[in-house]
C-alpha positions in Angstrom: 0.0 0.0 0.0 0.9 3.9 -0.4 3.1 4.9 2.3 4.8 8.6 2.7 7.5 9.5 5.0 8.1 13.5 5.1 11.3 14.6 6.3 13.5 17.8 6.8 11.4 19.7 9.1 13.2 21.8 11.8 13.9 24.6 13.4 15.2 27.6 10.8 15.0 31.8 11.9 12.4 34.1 10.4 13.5 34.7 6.9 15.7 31.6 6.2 15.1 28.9 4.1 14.7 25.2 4.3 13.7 21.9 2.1 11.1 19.3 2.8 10.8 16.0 1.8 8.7 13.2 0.8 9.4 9.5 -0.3 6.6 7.7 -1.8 6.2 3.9 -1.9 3.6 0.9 -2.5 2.5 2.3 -5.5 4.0 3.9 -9.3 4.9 7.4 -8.2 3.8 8.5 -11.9 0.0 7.8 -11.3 -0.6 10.2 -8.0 -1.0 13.6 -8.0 0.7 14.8 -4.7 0.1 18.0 -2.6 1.6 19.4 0.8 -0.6 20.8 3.4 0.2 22.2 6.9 -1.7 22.7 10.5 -0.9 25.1 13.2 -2.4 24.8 16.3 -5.7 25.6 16.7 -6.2 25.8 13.0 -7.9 23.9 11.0 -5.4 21.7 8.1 -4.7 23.8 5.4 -3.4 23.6 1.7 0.2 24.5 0.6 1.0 23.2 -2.9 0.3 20.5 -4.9 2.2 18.9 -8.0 0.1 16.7 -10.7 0.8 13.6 -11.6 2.7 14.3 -14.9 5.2 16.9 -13.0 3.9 19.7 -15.4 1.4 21.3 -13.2 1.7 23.1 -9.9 -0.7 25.5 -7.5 0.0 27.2 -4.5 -2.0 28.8 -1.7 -2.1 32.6 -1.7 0.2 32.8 1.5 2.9 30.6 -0.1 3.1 32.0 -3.7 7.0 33.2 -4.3 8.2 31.6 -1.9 7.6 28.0 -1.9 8.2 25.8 -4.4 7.7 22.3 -5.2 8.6 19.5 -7.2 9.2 15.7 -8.0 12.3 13.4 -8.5 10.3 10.5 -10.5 14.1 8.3 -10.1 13.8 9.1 -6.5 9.9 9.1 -6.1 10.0 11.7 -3.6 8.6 15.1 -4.0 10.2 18.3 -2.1 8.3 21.4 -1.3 11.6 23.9 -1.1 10.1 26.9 1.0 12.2 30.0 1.6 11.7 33.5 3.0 10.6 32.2 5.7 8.0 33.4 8.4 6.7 32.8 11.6 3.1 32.4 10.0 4.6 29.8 8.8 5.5 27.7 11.8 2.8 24.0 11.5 3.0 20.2 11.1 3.6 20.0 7.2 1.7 16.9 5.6 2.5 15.2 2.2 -0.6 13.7 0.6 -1.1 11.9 -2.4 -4.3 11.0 -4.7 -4.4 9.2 -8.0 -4.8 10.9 -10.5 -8.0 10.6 -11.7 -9.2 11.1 -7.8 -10.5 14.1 -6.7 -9.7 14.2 -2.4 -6.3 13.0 -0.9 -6.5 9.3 -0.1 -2.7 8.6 1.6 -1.4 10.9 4.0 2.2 11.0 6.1 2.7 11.5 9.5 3.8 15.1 9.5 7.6 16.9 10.1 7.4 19.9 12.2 8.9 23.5 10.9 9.1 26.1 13.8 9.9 29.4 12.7 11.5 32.1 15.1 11.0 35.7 14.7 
């Protein structure tokens, strides 16, 4: 089955940058859309970027837009979301999902990498 592992979270000072990571398995990388998300406590999950299935495609949530970038290694079937300029705002759990790509919701989540922000 489809399992993702995040990674690269951390601590990183208000305007500094830093690169997550996702590694996909259980299933051909090529077939499943994949998006990041984030929560912050006492907020409800919300929606960061997203990468389609054929690598071509990208959106990004209002708050993220120049700044955050992501992408996809299909040799490495992992899928990075390199965010930079950096803010407190910022600071959540950060989530990689992935849906196939003729489905509409998320249907495999990971287990979340922390990024703290400091002002």
């Amino acid at each position: 089955q489809v399992q993702l592992v995040e990674s690269g979270g951390g601590l990183v000072q208000a305007g500094g940058s830093l690169r997550l990571s996702c590694a996909f398995s259980g299933g051909t990388f090529s077939r499943y859309t994949m998006g990041w998300f984030r929560q912050a406590p006492g907020n409800e999950r919300e929606f960061v970027a997203t990468i389609f299935w054929s690598g071509s495609t990208t959106y990004y949530a209002d708050s993220v837009k120049g700044r955050f970038i992501i992408s996809r290694d299909s040799a490495k079937n992992t899928v990075y979301l390199q965010m930079s300029s950096l803010k407190p705002e910022d600071t959540a759990v950060y989530y990689c999902a992935a849906r196939l790509y003729v489905t509409e919701e998320y249907n495999y989540w990971g287990q979340g990498t922390q990024v703290t922000v400091s002002s």
